[in-house]
MIDO-186178 format. One record per residue (C-alpha): residue number from 1; residue in three letters; x, y, z. Coordinates in steps of 0.2 Angstrom, whole numbers, plus 5000, padded with zeros to 4 digits. Example, Ala and Ser with C-alpha at 12.3 -4.5 7.8 and 13.67 -1.06 7.14 Angstrom:
<sites>
SITE   i  aa east north   up
SITE   1 Ala 5062  4978 5039
SITE   2 Ser 5068  4995 5036
</sites>
This chain:
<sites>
SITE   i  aa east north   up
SITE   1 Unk 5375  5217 5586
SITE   2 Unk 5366  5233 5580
SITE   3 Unk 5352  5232 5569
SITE   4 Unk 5361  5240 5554
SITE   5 Unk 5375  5227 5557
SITE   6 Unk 5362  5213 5559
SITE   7 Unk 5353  5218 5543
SITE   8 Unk 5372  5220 5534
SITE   9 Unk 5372  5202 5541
SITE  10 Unk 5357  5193 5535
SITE  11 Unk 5361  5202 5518
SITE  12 Unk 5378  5194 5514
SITE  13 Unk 5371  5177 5520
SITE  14 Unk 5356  5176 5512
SITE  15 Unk 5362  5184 5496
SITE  16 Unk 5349  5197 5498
SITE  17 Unk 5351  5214 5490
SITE  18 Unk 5355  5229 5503
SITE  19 Unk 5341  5239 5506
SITE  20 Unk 5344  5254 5494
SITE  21 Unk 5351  5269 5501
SITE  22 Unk 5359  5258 5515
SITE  23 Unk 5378  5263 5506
SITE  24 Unk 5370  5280 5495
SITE  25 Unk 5384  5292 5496
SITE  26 Unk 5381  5311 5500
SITE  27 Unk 5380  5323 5484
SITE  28 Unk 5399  5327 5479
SITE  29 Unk 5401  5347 5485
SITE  30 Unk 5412  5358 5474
SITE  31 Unk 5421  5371 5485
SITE  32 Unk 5429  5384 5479
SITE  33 Unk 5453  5383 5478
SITE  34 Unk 5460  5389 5495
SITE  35 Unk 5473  5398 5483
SITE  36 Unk 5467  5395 5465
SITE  37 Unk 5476  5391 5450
SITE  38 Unk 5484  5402 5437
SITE  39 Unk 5490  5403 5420
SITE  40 Unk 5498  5419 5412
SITE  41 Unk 5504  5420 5395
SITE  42 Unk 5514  5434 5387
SITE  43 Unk 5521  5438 5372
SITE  44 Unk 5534  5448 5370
SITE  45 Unk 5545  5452 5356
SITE  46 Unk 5547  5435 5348
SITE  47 Unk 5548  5427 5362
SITE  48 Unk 5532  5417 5372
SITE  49 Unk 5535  5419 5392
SITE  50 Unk 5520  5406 5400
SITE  51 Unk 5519  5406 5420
SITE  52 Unk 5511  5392 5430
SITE  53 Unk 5506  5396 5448
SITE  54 Unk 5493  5396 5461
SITE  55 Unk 5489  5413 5473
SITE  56 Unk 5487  5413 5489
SITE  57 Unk 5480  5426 5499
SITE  58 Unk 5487  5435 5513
SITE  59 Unk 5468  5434 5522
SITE  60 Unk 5474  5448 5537
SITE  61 Unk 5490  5437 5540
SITE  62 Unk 5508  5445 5537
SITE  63 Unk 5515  5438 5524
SITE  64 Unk 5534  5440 5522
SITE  65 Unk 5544  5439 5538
SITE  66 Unk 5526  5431 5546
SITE  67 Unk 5518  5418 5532
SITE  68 Unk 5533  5417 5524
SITE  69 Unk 5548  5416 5535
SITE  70 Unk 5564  5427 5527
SITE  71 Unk 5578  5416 5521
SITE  72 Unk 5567  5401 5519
SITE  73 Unk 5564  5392 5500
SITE  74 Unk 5547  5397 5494
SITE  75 Unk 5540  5388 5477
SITE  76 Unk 5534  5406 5475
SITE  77 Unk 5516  5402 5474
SITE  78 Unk 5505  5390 5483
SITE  79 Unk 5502  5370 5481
SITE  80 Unk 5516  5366 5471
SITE  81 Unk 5531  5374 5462
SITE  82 Unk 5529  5390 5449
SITE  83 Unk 5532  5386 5433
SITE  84 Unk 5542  5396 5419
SITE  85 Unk 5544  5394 5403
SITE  86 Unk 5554  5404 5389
SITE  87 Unk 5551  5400 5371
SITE  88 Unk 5571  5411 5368
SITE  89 Unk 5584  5410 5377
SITE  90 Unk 5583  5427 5387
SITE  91 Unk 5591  5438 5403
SITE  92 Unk 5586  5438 5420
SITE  93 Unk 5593  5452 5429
SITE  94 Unk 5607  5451 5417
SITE  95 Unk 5610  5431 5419
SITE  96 Unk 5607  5419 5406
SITE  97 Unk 5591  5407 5404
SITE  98 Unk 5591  5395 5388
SITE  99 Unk 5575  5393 5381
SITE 100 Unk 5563  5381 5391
SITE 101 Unk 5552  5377 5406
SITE 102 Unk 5559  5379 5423
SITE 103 Unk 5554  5377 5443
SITE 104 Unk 5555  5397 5448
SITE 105 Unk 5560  5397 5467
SITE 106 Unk 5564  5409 5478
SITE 107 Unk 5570  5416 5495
SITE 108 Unk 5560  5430 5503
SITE 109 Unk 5573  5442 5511
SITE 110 Unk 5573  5462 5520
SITE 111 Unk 5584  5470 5509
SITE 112 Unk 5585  5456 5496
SITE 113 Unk 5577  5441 5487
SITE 114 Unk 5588  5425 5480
SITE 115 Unk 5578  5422 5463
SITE 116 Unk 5582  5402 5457
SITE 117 Unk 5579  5395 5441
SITE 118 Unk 5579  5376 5444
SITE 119 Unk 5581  5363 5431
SITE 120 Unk 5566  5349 5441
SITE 121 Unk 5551  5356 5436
SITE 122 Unk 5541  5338 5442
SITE 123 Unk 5546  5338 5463
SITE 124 Unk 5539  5344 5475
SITE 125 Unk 5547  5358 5485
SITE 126 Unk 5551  5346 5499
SITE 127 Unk 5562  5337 5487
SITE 128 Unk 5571  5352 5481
SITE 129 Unk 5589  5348 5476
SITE 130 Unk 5600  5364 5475
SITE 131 Unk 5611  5356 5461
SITE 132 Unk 5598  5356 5450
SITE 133 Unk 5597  5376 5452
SITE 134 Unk 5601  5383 5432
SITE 135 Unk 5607  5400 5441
SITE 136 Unk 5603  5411 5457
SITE 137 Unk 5603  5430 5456
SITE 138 Unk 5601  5445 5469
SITE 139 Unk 5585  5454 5467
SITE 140 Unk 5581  5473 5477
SITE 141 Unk 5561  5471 5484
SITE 142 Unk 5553  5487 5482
SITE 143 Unk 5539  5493 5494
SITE 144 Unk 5521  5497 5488
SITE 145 Unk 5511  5511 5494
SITE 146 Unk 5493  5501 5493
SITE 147 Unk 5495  5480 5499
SITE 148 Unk 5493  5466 5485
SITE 149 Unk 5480  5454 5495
SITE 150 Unk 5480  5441 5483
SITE 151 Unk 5501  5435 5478
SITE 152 Unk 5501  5439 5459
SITE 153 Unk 5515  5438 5447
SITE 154 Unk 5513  5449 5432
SITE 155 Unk 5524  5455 5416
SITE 156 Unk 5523  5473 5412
SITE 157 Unk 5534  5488 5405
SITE 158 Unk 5535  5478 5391
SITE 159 Unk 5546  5482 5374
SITE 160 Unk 5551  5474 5358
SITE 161 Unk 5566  5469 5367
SITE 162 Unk 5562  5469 5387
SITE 163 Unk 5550  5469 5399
SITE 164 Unk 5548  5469 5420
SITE 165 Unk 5544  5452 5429
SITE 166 Unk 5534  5457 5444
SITE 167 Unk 5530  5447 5461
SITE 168 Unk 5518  5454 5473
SITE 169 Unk 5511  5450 5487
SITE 170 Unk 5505  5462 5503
SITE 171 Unk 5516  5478 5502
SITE 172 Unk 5529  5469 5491
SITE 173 Unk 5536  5469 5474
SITE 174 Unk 5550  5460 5469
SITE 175 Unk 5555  5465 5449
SITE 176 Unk 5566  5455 5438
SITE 177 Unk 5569  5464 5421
SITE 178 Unk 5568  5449 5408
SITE 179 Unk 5579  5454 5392
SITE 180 Unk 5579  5447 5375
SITE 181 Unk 5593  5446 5362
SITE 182 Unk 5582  5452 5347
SITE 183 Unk 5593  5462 5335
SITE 184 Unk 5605  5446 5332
SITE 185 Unk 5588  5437 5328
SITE 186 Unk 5580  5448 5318
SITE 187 Unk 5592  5460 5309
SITE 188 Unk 5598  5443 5297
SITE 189 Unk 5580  5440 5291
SITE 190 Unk 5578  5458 5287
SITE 191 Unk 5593  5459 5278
SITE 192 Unk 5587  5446 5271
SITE 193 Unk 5571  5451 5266
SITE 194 Unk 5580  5469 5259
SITE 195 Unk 5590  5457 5249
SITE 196 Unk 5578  5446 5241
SITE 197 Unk 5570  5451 5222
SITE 198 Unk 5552  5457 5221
SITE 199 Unk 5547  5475 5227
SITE 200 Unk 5535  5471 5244
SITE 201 Unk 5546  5473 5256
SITE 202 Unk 5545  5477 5277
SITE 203 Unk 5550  5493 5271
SITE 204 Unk 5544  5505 5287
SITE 205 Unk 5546  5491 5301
SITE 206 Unk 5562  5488 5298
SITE 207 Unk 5566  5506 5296
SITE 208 Unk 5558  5509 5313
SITE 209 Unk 5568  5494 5320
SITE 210 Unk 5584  5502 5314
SITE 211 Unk 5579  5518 5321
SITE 212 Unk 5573  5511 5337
SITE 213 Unk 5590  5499 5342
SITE 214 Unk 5602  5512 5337
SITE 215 Unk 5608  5504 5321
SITE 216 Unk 5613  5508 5304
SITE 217 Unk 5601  5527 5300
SITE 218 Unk 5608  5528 5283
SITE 219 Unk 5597  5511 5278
SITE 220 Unk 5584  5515 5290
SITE 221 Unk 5584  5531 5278
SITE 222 Unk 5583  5524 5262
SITE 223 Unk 5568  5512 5270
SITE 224 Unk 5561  5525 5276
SITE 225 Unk 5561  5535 5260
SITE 226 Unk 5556  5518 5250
SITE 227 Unk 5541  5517 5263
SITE 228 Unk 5534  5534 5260
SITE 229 Unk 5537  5533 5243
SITE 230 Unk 5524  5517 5240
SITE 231 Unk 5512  5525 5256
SITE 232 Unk 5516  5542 5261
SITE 233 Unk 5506  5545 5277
SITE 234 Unk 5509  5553 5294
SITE 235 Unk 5517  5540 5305
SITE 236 Unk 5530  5538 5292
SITE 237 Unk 5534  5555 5289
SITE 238 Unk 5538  5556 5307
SITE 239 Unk 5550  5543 5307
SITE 240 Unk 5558  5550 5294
SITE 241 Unk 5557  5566 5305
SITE 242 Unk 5567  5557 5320
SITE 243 Unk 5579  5549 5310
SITE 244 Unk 5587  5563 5301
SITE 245 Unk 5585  5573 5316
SITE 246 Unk 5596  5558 5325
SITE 247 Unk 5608  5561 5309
SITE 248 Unk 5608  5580 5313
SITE 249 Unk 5600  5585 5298
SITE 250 Unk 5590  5598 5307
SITE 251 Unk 5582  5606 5292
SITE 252 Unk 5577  5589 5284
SITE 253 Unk 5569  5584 5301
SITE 254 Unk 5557  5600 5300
SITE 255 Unk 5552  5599 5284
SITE 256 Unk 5548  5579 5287
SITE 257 Unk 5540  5584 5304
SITE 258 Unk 5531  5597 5297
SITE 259 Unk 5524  5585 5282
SITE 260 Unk 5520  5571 5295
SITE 261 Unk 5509  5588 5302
SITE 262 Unk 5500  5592 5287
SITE 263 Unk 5495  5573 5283
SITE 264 Unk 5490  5570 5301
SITE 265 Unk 5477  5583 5303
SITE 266 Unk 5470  5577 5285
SITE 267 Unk 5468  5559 5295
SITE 268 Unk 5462  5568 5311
SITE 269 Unk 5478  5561 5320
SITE 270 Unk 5483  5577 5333
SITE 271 Unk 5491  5565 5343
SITE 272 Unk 5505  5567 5327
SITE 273 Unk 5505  5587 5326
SITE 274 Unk 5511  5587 5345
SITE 275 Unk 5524  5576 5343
SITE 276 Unk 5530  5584 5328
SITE 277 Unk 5529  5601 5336
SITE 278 Unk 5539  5594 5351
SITE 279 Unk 5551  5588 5338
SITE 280 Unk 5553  5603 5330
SITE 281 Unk 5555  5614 5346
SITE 282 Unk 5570  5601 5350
SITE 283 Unk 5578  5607 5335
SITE 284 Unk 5576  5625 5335
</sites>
């Protein structure tokens, strides 16, 4: 018997108190995530999109086809499955998605990627299930100029009504355009809000809204005009400009262009003037 054991010996027997230190742990040592954890939140148009996932780094391996095998499942990430979540119901690549939190899977490929929205957000990507997959779709990879180091999933080109989903990792991005049903949401509260008494009224925003999905001009007009008529100013003027030019009154849009002009240099806006003089060149 050693004499550590010895001493551990005569402790327990005698009752005697260990010497202190005898079972002192070393200090607890904080190291920095292998692929750290991430959480991206974006709104956009009514809708919140929040993304759960961690990065790896590629760290001078190749990555798809080397690190991660082609026409294997990948939990798209590191550590445990991505999560999604959709506060709308919205698009993916054109395929439905109800509102809700999802597991977002994927299968690296060449020439194409298999994106899965799964229904088990809580197992583990060895305890995948495909008949929890929600849907599948096809996505085209495109090939970056300068590599990603660090895998990255980002949401950019982004409108009232869409935006681009991006995955990224060494040379690779995979995009999936993320649309959102927004005129049958909002067109019924502005119709609303139109039709309601009292005179403050989204007068210009929805006369924009109009004018920006292609709906009905002749109320974005009258908005329009109702707008400048309680705040004339040079961003209004120009969107009366652009919707009588969409109506083809050519001569209405000049003198609305050039009105939007003379308002603008008051406010110091020449980002205004050269729009309205690239309007007005258009008609001419």
């Amino acid at each position: 018997m050693n004499a550590k054991s010895l001493l551990l010996s005569i402790a327990c027997v005698s009752g005697l108190a260990a010497p202190s230190g005898l079972f002192a742990q070393a200090p607890a040592v904080q190291f920095p995530a292998p692929s750290p954890g991430c959480t991206l939140k974006q709104h956009v148009g009514l809708t919140d999109i929040e993304i759960v996932y961690s990065r790896p780094s590629a760290k001078g391996r190749p990555v798809f086809g080397g690190l991660r095998p082609y026409g294997e499942l990948w939990r798209t990430g590191a550590n445990a499955p991505t999560k999604i979540s959709f506060s709308t119901a919205v698009k993916l690549n054109g395929t439905e998605v109800p509102a809700g939190q999802y597991a977002l899977y994927t299968i690296p490929g060449e020439r194409e990627w298999t994106v899965i929205i799964h229904k088990d957000t809580k197992t583990s990507v060895f305890q995948y299930n495909p008949t929890n997959d929600l849907v599948r779709f096809q996505v085209t990879p495109v090939k970056l100029a300068e590599p990603v180091e660090t895998f990255t999933i980002d949401i950019n080109d982004i409108r009232d009504d869409a935006a681009t989903l991006n995955l990224l990792w060494e040379k690779t991005r995979v995009p999936i355009k993320v649309d959102l049903d927004l005129v049958s949401t909002l067109v019924p509260q502005i119709e609303a809000a139109m039709a309601a008494p009292g005179e403050k009224k989204p007068y210009y925003p929805a006369a924009l809204f109009y004018y920006d999905h292609g709906l009905d001009l002749q109320k974005a007009g009258q908005w329009v005009d109702a707008a400048m008529a309680g705040n004339e100013t040079y961003y209004i003027a120009h969107l009366k400009a652009k919707i009588l030019a969409k109506q083809g009154d050519k001569k209405g849009a000049i003198a609305a262009a050039k009105r939007s002009s003379e308002l603008a240099i008051k406010a110091k806006e020449d980002g205004y003037v050269k729009l309205n003089d690239d309007l007005i060149s258009s008609l001419k």
